[in-house]
C-alpha positions as a Markdown table, in Angstrom:
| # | Residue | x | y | z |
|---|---|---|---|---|
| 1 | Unk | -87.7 | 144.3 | -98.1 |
| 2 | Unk | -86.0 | 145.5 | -101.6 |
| 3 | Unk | -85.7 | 143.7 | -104.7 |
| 4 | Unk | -82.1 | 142.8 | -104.0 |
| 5 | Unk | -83.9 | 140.7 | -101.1 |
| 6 | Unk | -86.1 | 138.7 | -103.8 |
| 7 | Unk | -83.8 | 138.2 | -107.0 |
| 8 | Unk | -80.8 | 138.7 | -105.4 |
| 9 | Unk | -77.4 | 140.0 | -106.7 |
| 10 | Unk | -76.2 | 140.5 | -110.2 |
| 11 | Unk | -73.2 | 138.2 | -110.0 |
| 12 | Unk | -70.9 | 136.0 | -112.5 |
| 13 | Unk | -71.7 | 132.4 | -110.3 |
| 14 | Unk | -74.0 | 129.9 | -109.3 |
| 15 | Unk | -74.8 | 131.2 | -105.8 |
| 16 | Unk | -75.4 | 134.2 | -104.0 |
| 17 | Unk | -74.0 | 133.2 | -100.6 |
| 18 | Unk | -71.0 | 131.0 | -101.9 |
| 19 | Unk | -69.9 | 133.2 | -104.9 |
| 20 | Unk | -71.0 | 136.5 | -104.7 |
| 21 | Unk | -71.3 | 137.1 | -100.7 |
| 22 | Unk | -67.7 | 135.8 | -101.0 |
| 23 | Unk | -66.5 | 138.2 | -103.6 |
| 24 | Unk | -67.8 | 140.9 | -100.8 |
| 25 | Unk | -65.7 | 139.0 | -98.1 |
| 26 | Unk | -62.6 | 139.2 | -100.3 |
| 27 | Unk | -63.4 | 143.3 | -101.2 |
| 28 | Unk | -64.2 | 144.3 | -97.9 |
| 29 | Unk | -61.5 | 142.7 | -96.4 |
| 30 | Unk | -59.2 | 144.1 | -99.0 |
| 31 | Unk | -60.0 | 147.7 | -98.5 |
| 32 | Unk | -59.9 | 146.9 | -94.7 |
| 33 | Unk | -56.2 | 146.3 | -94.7 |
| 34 | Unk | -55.6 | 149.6 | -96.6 |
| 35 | Unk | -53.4 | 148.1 | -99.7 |
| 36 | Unk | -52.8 | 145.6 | -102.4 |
| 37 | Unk | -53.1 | 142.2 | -101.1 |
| 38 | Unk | -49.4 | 140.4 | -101.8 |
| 39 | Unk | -50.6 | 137.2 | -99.2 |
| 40 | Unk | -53.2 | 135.2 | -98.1 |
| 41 | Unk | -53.6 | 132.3 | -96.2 |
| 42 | Unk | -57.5 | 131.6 | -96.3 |
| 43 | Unk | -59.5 | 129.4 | -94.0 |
| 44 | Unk | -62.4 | 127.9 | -95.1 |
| 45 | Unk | -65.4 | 126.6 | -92.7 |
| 46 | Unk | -68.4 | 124.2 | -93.2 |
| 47 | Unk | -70.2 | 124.6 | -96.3 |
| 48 | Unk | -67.8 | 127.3 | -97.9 |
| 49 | Unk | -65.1 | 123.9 | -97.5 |
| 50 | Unk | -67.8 | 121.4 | -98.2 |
| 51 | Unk | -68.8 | 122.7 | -101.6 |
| 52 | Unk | -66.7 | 125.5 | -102.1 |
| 53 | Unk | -64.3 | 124.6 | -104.9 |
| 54 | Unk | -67.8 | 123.3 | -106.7 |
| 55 | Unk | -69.3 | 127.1 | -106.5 |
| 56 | Unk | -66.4 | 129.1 | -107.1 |
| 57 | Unk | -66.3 | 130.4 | -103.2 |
| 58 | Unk | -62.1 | 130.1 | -103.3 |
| 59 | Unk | -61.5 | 131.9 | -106.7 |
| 60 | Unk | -64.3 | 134.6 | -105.4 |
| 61 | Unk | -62.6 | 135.0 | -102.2 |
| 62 | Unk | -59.3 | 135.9 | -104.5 |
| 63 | Unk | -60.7 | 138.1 | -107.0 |
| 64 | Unk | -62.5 | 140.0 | -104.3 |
| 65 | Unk | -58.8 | 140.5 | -102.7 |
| 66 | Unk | -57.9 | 141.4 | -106.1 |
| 67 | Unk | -60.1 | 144.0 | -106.0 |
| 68 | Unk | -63.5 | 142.9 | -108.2 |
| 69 | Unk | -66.9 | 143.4 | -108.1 |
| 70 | Unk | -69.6 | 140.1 | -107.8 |
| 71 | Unk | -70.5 | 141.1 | -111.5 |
| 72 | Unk | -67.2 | 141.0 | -113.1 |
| 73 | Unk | -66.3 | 138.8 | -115.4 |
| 74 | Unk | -62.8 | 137.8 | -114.4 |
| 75 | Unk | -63.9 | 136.2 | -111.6 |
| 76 | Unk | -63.3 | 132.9 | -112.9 |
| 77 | Unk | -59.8 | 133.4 | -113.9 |
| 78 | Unk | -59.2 | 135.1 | -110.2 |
| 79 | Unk | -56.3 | 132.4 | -109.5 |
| 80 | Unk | -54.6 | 133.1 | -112.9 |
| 81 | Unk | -54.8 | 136.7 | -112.3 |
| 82 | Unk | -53.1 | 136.4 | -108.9 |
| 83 | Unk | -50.4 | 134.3 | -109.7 |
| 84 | Unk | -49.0 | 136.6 | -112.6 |
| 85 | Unk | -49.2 | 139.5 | -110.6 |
| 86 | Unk | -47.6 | 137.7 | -107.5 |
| 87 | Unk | -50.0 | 137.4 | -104.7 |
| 88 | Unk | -49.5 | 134.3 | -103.2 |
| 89 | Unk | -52.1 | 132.3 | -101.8 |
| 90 | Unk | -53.3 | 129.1 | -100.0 |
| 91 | Unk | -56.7 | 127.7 | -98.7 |
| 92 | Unk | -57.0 | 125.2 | -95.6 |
| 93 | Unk | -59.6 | 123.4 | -93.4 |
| 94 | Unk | -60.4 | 126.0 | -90.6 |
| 95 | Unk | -62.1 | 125.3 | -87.0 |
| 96 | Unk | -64.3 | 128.1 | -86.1 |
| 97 | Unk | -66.0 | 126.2 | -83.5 |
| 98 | Unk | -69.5 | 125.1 | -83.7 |
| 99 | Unk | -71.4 | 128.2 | -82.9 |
| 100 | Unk | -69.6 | 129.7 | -86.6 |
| 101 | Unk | -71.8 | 130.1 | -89.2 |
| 102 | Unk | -71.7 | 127.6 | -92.1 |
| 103 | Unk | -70.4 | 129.9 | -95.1 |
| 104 | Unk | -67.5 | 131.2 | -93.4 |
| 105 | Unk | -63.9 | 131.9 | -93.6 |
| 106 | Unk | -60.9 | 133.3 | -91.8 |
| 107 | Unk | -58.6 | 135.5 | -93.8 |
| 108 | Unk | -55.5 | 136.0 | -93.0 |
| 109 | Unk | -53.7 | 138.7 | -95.0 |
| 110 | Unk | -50.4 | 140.5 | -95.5 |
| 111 | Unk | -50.2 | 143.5 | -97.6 |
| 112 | Unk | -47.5 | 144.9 | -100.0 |
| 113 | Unk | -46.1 | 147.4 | -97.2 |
| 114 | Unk | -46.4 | 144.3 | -94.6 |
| 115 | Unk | -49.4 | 145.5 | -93.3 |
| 116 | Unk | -51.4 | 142.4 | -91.6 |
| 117 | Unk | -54.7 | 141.7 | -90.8 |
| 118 | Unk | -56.7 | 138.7 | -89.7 |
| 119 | Unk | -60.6 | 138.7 | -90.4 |
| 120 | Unk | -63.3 | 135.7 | -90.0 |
| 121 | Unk | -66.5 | 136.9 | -92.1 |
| 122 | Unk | -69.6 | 134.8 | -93.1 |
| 123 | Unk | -71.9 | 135.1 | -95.9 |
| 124 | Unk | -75.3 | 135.2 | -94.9 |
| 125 | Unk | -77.1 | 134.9 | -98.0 |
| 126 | Unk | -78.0 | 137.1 | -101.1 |
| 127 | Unk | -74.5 | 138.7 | -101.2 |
| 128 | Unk | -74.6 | 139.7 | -98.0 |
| 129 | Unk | -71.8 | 139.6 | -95.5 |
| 130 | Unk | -70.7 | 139.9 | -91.9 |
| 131 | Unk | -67.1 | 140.8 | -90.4 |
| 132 | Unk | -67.5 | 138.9 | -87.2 |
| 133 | Unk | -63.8 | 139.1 | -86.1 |
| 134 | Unk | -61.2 | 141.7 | -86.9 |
| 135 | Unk | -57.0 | 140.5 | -85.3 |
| 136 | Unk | -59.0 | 138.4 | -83.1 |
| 137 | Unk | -61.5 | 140.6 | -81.2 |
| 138 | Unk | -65.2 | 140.3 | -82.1 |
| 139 | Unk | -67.0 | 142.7 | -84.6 |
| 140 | Unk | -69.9 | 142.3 | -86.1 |
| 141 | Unk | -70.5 | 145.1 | -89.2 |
| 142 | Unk | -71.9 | 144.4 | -92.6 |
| 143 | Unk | -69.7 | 146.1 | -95.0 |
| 144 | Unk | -72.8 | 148.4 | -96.3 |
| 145 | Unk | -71.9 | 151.8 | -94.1 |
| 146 | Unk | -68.4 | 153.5 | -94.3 |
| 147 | Unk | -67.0 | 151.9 | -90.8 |
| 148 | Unk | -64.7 | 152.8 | -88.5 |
| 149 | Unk | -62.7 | 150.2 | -86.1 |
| 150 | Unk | -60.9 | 151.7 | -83.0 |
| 151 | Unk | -58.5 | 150.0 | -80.6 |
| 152 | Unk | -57.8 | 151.2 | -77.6 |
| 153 | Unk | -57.4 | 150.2 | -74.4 |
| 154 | Unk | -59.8 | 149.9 | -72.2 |
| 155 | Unk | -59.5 | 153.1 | -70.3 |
| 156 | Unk | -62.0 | 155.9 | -69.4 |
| 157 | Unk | -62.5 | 158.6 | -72.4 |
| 158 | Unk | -61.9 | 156.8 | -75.7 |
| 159 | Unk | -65.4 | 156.4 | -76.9 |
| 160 | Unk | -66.4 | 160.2 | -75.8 |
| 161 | Unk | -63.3 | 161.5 | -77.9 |
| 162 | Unk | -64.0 | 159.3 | -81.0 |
| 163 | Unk | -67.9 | 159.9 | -81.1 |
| 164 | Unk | -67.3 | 163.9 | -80.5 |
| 165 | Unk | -64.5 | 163.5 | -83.2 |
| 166 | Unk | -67.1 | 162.7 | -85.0 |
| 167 | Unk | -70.0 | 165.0 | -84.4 |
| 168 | Unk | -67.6 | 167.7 | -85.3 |
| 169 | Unk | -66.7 | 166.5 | -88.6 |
| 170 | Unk | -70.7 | 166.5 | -89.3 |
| 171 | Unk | -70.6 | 162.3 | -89.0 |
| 172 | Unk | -73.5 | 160.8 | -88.0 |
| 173 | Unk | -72.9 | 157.2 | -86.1 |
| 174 | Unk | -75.9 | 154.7 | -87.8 |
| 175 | Unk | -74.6 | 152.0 | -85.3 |
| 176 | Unk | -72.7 | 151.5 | -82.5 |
| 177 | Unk | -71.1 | 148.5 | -80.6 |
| 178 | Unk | -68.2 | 148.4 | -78.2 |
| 179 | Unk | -66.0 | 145.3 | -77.3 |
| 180 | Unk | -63.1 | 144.4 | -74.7 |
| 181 | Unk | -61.0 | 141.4 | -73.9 |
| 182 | Unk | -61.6 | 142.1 | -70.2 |
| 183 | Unk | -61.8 | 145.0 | -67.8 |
| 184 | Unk | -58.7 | 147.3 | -67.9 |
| 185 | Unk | -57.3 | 144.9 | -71.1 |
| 186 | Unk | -58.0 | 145.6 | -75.3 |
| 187 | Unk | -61.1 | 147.0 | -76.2 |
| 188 | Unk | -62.8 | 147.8 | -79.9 |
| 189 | Unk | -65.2 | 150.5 | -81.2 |
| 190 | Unk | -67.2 | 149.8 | -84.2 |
| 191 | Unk | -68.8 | 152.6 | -85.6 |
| 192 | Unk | -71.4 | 152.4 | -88.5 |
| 193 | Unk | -71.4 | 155.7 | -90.3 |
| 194 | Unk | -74.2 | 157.6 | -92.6 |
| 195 | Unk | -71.0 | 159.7 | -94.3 |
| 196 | Unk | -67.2 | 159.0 | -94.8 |
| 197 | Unk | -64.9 | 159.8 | -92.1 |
| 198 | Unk | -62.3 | 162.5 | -93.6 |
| 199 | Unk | -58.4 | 161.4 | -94.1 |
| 200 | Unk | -57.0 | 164.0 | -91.0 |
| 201 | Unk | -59.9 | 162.7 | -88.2 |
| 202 | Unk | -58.1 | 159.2 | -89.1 |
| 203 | Unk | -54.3 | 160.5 | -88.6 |
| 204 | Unk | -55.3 | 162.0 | -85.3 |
| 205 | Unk | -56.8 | 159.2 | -84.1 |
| 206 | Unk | -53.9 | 157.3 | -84.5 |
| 207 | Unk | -52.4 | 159.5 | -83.0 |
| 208 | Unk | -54.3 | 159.6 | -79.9 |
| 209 | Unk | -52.9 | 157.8 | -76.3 |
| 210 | Unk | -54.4 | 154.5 | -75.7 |
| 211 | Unk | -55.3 | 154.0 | -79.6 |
| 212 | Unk | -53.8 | 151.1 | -80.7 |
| 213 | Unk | -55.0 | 150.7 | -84.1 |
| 214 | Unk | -57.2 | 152.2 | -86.5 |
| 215 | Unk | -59.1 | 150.5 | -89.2 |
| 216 | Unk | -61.6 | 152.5 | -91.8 |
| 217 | Unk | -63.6 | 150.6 | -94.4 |
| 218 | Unk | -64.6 | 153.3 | -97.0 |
| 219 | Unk | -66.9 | 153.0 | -100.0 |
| 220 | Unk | -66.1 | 155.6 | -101.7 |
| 221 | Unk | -62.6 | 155.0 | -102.2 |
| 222 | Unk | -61.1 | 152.3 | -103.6 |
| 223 | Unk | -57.3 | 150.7 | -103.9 |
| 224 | Unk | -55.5 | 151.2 | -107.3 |
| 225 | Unk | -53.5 | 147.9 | -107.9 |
| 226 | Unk | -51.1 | 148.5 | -110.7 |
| 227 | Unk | -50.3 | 144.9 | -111.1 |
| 228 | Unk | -53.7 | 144.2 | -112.3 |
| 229 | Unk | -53.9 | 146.9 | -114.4 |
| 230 | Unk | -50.5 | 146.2 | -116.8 |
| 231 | Unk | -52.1 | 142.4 | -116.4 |
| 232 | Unk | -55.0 | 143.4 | -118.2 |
| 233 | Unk | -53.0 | 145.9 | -120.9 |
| 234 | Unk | -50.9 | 143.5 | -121.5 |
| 235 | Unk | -53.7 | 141.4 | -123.2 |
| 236 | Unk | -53.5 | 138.4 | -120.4 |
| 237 | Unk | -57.2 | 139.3 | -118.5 |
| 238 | Unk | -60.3 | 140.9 | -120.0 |
């Protein structure tokens, strides 16, 4: 146990698993599309709909696709913020069955280049999160390593080429977990790592036959969104 497990995260909001572990939701899935954020149509789930506008969990989830920490003090003004830059978004009542966990949401986003992705995460208390689904297969990654997400179909040789892809880049794998729609159907690789994964392992992935997608979440790297920053120049955000 650390001391982020006894006081929990510094934060602007009343709650660490509806306020800041949402910020994270917003962030992570942010840098997991790849670019600036220009739609989202946001699902909210048991308590995260139940007392969510009361805590702040929608204007979190924004201003962590806007790109903010839990500490920062925009945060409340996350709805503002979007609207003058244009990113256009809208919250309903999601059913994520009853297995889901209570602070959860489904996010499904369109980037400015059209890129698209659909995640369901959960906030499991003192800021931290779970990506349980990624375009509807199941994941289940915390958002604390640098992570890579393969799909492929599910044929014989994928997971040797992407885990020796990796030894030879000098990546070690902290975790490993492999998913498929059904024998012979969509599969998905989600690797943990202790290091980032460099730019040119990425492009030849994609590049690969029987990869169908390739998603990296790095932490060391993070998406510069020109509309926020003339926003903020321009005097209307602090």
């Amino acid at each position: 146990m650390n001391v982020m497990d006894v006081i929990g995260p510094v934060m602007v909001g009343p709650s660490s698993s509806h306020t800041a572990g949402a910020v994270r939701i917003g962030k992570v899935s942010r840098r997991l599309l790849g670019e600036n954020v220009a739609a989202a149509h946001i699902g909210l789930y048991g308590s995260f709909l139940a007392t969510g506008r009361g805590h702040g969990t929608d204007k979190a989830l924004i201003a962590g696709l806007l790109g903010m920490d839990v500490d920062d003090m925009g945060i409340p003004d996350a709805f503002d913020i979007a609207r003058t830059i244009g990113l256009d978004f809208d919250f309903y009542e999601a059913d994520l069955g009853d297995d889901a966990h209570p602070n959860s949401a489904k996010l499904e986003l369109t980037g400015v280049n059209d890129k698209r992705l659909e995640i369901v995460a959960s906030s499991i208390g003192g800021g931290r999160i779970v990506i349980q689904e990624l375009d509807h297969l199941t994941a289940n990654f915390s958002g604390d390593y640098p992570t890579l997400i393969v799909h492929n179909l599910d044929q014989p040789g994928h997971v040797s080429e992407v885990t020796s892809m990796l030894a030879h880049k000098l990546v070690n794998i902290a975790t490993m977990q492999l998913y498929r729609s059904g024998r012979g159907g969509h599969a998905v690789m989600v690797l943990e790592c202790d290091q980032e994964v460099p730019a040119g392992a990425l492009t030849w992935l994609k590049k690969l036959e029987g990869v169908e997608k390739v998603t990296y979440l790095s932490l060391l790297e993070d998406i510069a969104d020109d509309r926020i920053q003339t926003n903020r120049q321009g005097g209307t955000h602090d």
